[in-house]
C-alpha positions in Angstrom: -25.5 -2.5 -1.8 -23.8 -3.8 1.4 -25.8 -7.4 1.1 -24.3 -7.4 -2.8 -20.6 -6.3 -1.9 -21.1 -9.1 0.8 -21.9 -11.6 -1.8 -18.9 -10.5 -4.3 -16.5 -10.7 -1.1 -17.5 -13.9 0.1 -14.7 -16.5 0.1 -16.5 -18.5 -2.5 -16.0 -15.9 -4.6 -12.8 -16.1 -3.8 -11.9 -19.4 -3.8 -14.0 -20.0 -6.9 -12.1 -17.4 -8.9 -8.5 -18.4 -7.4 -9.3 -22.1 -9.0 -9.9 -20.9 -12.2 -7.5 -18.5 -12.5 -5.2 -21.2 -10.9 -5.8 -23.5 -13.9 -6.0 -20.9 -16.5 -2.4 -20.2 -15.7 -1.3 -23.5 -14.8 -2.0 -25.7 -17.5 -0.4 -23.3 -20.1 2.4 -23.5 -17.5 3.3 -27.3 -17.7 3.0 -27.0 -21.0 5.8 -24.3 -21.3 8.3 -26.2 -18.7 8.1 -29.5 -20.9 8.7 -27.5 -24.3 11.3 -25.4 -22.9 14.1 -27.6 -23.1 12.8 -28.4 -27.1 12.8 -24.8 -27.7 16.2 -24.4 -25.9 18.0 -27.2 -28.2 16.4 -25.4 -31.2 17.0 -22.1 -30.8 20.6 -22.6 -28.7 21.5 -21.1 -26.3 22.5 -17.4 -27.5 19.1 -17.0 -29.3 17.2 -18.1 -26.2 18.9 -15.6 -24.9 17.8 -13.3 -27.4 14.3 -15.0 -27.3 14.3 -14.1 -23.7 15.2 -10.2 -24.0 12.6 -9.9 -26.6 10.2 -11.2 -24.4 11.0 -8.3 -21.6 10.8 -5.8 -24.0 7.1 -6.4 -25.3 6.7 -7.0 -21.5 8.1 -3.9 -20.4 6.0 -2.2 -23.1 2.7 -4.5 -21.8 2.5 -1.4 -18.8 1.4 0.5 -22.1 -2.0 -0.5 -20.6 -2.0 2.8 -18.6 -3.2 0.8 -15.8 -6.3 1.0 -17.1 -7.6 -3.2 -16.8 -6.8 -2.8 -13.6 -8.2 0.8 -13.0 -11.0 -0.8 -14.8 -11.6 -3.5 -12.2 -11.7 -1.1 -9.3 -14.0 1.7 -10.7 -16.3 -1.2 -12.3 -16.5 -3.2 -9.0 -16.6 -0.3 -6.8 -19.9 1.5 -9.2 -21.1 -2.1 -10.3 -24.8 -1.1 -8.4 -24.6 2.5 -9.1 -24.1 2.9 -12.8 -26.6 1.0 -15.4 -25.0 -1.3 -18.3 -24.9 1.8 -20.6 -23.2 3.8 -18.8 -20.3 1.3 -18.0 -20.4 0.1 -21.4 -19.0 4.0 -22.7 -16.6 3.6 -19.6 -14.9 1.0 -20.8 -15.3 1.8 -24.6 -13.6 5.2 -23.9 -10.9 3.7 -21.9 -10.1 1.3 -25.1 -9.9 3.8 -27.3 -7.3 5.3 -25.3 -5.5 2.5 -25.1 -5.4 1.3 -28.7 -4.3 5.2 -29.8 -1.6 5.4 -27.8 -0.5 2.1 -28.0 0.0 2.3 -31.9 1.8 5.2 -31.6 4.4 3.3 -29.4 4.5 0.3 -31.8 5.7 2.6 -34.2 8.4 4.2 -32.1 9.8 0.7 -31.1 9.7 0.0 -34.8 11.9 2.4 -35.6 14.2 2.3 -32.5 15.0 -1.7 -33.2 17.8 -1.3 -35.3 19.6 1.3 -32.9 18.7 -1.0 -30.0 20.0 -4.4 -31.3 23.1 -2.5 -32.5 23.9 0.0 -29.4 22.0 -1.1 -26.1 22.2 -5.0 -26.8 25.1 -7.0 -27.2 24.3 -9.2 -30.6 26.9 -11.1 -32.4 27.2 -9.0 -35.4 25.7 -12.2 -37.3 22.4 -12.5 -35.5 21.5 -9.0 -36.1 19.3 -9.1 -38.9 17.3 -11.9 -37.6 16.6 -10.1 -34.2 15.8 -6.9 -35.8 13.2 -8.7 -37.6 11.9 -10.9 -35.1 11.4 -8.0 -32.6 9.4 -5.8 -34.8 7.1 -8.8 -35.3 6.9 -9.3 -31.6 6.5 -5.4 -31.3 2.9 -5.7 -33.5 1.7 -8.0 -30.3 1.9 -4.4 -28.0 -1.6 -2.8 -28.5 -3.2 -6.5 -28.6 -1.4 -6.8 -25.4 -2.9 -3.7 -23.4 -6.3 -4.4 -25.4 -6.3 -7.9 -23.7 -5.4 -6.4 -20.3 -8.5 -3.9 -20.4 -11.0 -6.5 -21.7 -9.7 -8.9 -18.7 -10.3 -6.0 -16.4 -13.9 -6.0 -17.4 -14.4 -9.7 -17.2 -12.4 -9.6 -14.0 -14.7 -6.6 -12.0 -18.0 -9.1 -13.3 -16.1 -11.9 -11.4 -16.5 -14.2 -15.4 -12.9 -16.0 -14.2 -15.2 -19.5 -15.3 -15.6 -18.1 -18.4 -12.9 -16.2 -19.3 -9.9 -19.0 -18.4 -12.1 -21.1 -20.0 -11.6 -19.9 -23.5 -8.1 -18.6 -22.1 -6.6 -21.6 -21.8 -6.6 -23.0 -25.3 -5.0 -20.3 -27.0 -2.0 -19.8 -24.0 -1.5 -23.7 -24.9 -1.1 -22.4 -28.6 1.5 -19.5 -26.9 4.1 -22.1 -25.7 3.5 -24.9 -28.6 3.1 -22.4 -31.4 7.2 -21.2 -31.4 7.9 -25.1 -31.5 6.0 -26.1 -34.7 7.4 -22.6 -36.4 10.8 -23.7 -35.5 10.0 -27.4 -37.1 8.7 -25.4 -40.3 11.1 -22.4 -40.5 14.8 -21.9 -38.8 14.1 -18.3 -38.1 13.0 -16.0 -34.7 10.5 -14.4 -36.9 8.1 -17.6 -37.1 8.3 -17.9 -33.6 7.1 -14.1 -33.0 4.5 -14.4 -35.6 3.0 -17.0 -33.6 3.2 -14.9 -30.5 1.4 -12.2 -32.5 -1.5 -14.4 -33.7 -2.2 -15.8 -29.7 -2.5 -12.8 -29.0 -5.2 -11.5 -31.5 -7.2 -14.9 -31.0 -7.1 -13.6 -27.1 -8.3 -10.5 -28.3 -11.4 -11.6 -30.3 -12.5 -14.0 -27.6 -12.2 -11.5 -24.5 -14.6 -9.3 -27.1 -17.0 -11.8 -27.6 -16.6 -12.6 -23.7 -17.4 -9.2 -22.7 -20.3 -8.5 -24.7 -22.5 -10.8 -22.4 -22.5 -8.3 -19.3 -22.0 -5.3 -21.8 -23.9 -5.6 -24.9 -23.8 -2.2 -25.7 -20.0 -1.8 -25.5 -19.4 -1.1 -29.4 -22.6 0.9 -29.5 -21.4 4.7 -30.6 -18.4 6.1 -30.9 -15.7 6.2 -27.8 -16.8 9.4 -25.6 -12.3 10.1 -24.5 -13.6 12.7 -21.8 -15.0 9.5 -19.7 -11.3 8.0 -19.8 -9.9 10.8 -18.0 -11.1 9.0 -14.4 -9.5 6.0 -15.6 -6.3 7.7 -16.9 -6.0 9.7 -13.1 -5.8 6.3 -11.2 -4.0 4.2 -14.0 -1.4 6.9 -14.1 -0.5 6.1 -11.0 -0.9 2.0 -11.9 1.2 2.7 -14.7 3.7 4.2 -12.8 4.1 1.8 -10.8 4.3 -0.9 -13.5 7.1 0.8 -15.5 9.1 1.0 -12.7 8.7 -2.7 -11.4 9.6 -3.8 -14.8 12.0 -1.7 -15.0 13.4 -3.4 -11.8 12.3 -6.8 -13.2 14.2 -7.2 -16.5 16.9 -4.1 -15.5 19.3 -7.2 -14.5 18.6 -9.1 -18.1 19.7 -5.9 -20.0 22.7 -5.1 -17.8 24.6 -8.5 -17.6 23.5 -8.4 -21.5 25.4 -5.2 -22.0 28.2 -5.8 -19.6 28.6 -9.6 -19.9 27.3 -12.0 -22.3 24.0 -13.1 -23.6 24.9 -16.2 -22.5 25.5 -14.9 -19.0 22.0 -13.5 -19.9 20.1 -17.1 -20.5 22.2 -18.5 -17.5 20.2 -15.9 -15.2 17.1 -15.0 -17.2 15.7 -19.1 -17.5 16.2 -19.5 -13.3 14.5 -15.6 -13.4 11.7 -17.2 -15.7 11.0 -20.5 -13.7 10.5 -18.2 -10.4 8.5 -16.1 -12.5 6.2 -19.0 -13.2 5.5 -19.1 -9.4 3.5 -16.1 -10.0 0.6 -17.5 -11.4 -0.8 -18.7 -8.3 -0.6 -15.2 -6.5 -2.1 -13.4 -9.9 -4.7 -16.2 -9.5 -5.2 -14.6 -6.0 -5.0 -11.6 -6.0 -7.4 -10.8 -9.8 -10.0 -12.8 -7.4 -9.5 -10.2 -4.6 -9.5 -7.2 -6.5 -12.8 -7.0 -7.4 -14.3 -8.6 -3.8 -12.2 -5.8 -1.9 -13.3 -2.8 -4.3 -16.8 -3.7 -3.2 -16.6 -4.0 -0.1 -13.6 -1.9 1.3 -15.4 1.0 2.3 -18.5 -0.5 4.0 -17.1 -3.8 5.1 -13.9 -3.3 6.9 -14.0 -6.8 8.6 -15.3 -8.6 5.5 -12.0 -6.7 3.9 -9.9 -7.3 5.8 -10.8 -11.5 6.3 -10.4 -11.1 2.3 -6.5 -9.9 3.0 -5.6 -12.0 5.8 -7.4 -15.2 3.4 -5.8 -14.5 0.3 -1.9 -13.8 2.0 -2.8 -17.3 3.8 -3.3 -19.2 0.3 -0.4 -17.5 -1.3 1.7 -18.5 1.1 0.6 -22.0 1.3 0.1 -22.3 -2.3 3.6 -21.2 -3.3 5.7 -22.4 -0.3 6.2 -25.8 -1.2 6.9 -24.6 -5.2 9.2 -22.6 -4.1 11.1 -25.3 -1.2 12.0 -27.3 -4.0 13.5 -24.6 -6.0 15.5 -23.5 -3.4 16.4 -27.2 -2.0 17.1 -28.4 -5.3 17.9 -25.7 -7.9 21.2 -27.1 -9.4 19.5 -30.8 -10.1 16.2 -29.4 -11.6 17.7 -27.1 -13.9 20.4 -30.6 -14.7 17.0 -32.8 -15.2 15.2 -30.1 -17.0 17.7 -28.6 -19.4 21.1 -30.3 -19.3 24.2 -29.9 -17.1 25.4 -27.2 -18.7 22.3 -24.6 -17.7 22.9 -26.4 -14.2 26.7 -25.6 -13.6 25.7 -22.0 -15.0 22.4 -21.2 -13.4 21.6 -23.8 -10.3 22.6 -21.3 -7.4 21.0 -18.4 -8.9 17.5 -20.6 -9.5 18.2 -21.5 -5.2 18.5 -17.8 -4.0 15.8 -16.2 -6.8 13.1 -18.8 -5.1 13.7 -17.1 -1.9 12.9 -13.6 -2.7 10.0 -15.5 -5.3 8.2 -16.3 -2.1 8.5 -12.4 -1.2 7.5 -11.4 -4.5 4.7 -13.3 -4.9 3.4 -12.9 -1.0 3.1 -8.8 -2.1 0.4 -9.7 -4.3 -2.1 -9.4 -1.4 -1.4 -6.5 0.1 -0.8 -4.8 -3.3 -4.7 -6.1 -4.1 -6.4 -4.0 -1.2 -4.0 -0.9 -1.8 -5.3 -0.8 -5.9 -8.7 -1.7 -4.0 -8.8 1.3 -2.0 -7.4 3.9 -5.1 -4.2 4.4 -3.7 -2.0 3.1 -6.2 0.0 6.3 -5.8 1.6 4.6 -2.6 2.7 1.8 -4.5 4.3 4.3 -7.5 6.2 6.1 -5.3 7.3 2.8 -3.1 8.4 1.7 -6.5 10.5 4.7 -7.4 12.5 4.6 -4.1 13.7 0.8 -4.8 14.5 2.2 -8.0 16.6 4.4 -6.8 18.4 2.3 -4.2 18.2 -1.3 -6.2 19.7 -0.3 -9.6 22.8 1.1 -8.1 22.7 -2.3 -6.0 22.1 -4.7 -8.8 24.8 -3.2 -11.0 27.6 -3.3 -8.1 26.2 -7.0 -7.1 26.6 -7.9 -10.6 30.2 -6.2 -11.4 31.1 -7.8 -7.8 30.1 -11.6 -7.8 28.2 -12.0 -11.4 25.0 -13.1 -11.6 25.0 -14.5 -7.9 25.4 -11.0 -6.3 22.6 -10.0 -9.6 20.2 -12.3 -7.9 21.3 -12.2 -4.2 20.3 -8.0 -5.4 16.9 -9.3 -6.4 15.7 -11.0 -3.9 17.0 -8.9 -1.5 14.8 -6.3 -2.9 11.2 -8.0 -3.4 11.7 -9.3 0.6 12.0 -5.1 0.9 8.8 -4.6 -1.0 6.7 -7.4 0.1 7.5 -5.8 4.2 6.9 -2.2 2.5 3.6 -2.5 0.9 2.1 -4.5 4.5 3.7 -1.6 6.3 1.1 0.9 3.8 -1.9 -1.1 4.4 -1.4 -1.1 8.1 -0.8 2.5 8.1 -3.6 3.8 5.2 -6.3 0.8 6.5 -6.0 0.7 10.0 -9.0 -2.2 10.1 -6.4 -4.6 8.2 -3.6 -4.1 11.3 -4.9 -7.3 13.0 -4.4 -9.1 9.5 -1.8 -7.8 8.6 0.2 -8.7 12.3 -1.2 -12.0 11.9 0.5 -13.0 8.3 3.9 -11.8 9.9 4.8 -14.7 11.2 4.0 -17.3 8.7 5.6 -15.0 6.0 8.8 -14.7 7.8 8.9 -18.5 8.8 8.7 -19.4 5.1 11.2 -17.2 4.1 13.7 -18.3 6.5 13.0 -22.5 5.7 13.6 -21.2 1.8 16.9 -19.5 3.0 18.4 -22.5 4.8 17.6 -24.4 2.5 20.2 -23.0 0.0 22.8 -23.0 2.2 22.3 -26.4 3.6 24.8 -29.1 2.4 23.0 -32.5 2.6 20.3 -33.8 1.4 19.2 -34.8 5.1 19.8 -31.5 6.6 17.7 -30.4 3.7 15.1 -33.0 4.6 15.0 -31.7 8.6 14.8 -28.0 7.6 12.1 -28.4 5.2 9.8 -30.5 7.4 10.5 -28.1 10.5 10.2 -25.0 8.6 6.9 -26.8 6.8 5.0 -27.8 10.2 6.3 -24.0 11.7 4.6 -22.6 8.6 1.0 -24.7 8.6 0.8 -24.1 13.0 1.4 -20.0 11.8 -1.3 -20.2 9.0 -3.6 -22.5 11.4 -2.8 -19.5 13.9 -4.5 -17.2 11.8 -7.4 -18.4 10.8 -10.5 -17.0 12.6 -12.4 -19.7 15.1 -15.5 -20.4 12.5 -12.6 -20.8 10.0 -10.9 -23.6 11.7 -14.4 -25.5 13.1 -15.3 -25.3 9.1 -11.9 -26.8 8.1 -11.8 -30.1 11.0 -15.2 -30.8 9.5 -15.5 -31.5 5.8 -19.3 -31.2 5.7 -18.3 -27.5 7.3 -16.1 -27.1 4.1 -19.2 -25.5 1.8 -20.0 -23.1 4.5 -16.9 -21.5 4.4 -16.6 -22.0 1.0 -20.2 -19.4 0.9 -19.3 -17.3 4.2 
């Protein structure tokens, strides 16, 4: 057992799966930033805007999943030499049956509730109406294929199949972004674009199915025992809990400067919002590598954990630094280059100070992995539910006070709050992390403040000297931090495939 949770938390494990995570996510992505400005001039900008808060909603709804793909990772990884194929396969068949039941049921609520919600809760020119009544409902079939995808990439995720999975992933997120474009071409109307939507998601579907079969063959086999969800249910609860709150959080600012200003207040704020957003890619890439390595081997191989933590914050950090340096350095000209001068006069600061907490926000990946790791989502929940608390109030008096720059100054303010929080509970619940947790400190904060100058800074010069000082502070940190075989392995490059199998 402890040789085979050695194996699954090696760092070429890791590595291997961050890569192809990496480019399941990022080729979609470059796709998406070129067609955005095509979908942006076909649309205009009030439906984007609506585009946008439809988008939120099904995601919102996505936690509908009952943290069950992730829950499934964990119990999978953790049991993966202690159960046999069988019973894993009723495991994860009772836990999709679940899912799809209650996930219908909630479809059909939304369905129902769209009229009210476009009329009352949204602010929609009394001409669009119709048109986003009908284009959310369409979007609102795409819930239970969502949560179904997020089980069956649970699975493939605890068997460590990131090769395969991205692999027949990629194609049909390509199809996600280019698929509203051609039913724009063919037909004027939101609908076509969310019918799209809906059919990339139910060719995700079929091929995560397929996909899984090859490590359960048995999976369909019977009929769904719902007594063997109820483990599953217990720590996705908690999962979920979590989720609905940090999406709450997440798109809370779309819906109130939506209600209380204008949806095109709403596409000023929510395309900077998305672009950070993108960053998050590389630390999902990360962290759905870790998750699986660190449910094996938390509870027998605290050092081999804990090198897992201190290796994964390390990439995220390097990985999304200089991503988010430009954003921050140069917010106002990309948005000008990317979508016109009129998105840049509306949205450039609030793209510079969003990168700065993006950093934060995608850092807590990490820690956030070993916590779900170790069961103890609950932590997380009720982390969550205190920002709630404080951060809602914040964002709506940031918002009333200084529009959508005090909205995202509230934003970032509070993912730097949660990032610090959640290494503060891993410290304190896995006491053999401490040393890599102190150790990622000081990197972390370093980055943070480069990104923070950055936006301030008037010149393109002074812009120039903070970047490369905050850039060399950051690499000497990360260098820091890395054990002594670690850095021998990286001044050699022959040492390079040793590390990449320690």
């Amino acid at each position: 057992m402890t040789t085979d949770a050695a194996t699954r938390a090696g760092a070429g494990r890791l590595f291997s799966g961050v890569v192809w995570n990496a480019l399941g996510r990022g080729l979609p992505l470059l796709i998406a930033l070129l067609l955005t400005p095509v979908l942006l001039r076909l649309m205009g900008v009030e439906r984007w805007g609506l585009f946008t808060l439809a988008l939120a909603m099904v995601g919102v709804m996505g936690v509908l999943d009952l943290g069950v793909g992730p829950a499934l990772t964990r119990t999978l990884s953790a049991r993966m030499h202690d159960h046999t194929a069988e019973q894993q396969a009723s495991l994860v068949r009772a836990g999709i049956a679940a899912l799809g039941g209650v996930s219908v049921l909630v479809t059909a609520g939304l369905w129902f509730a769209v009229p009210g919600i476009v009329t009352h809760a949204l602010n929609v020119p009394e001409a669009m109406r119709p048109e986003a009544a009908a284009a959310i409902r369409v979007l609102a079939l795409a819930i239970p294929l969502v949560v179904v995808n997020a089980a069956l990439w649970g699975v493939m995720a605890a068997y460590q199949r990131f090769a395969a999975a991205n692999l027949v992933t990629v194609p049909v997120n390509l199809m996600y972004y280019l698929g509203p474009v051609l039913a724009l071409l063919a037909w004027d109307d939101l609908s076509g674009v969310m019918w799209t939507l809906v059919a990339c998601r139910a060719v995700n579907t079929v091929t995560y199915t397929w996909l899984v079969r090859r490590d359960l063959p048995t999976l369909w086999h019977g009929l769904p025992e719902l007594r063997l969800a109820a483990p599953l249910l217990k720590l996705g609860g908690w999962i979920t809990f979590a989720s609905v709150t940090g999406q709450a959080l997440l798109y809370a600012d779309r819906f109130l400067i939506g209600a209380l200003v204008t949806l095109t207040a709403v596409a000023y704020y929510a395309t900077p919002l998305d672009l950070v957003m993108r960053l998050w890619i590389l630390p999902v890439a990360v962290s759905q590598a870790l998750l699986p390595a660190m449910a094996s081997a938390y509870a027998s191989l605290p050092i081999a954990t804990a090198a897992l933590l201190r290796r994964g914050g390390i990439l995220i950090l390097l990985l999304v630094f200089p991503a988010a340096a430009i954003l921050a350095g140069a917010g106002h000209e990309i948005l000008w280059l990317w979508l016109g001068r009129e998105m840049a006069d509306g949205g450039g600061q609030v793209l510079a100070v969003l990168a700065v907490g993006g950093l934060f926000s995608c850092f807590a990946y990490a820690p956030n992995a070993l916590l779900e790791a170790m069961g103890r989502p609950d932590v997380t929940a009720r982390f969550v539910l205190v920002q709630v608390v404080v951060f809602m109030p914040l964002s709506a008096g940031a918002l009333m006070l200084a529009g959508i720059q005090g909205a995202a100054l509230a934003w970032a303010l509070r993912v730097v709050v949660d990032a610090l929080g959640k290494m503060f509970f891993v410290s304190w619940l896995y006491p053999k992390a401490g040393t890599a947790i102190r150790s990622l400190v000081p990197p972390l904060l370093v980055a943070g403040a480069t990104l923070g100058l950055l936006t301030s800074a008037d010149s393109w010069t002074a812009k120039a000297i903070i970047l490369a000082v905050g850039g060399v502070a950051l690499l000497a940190l990360c260098w820091r931090a890395l054990e002594p075989e670690e850095r021998l392995a990286l001044r050699n490059p022959r040492g390079w495939r040793g590390l990449m199998r320690a």
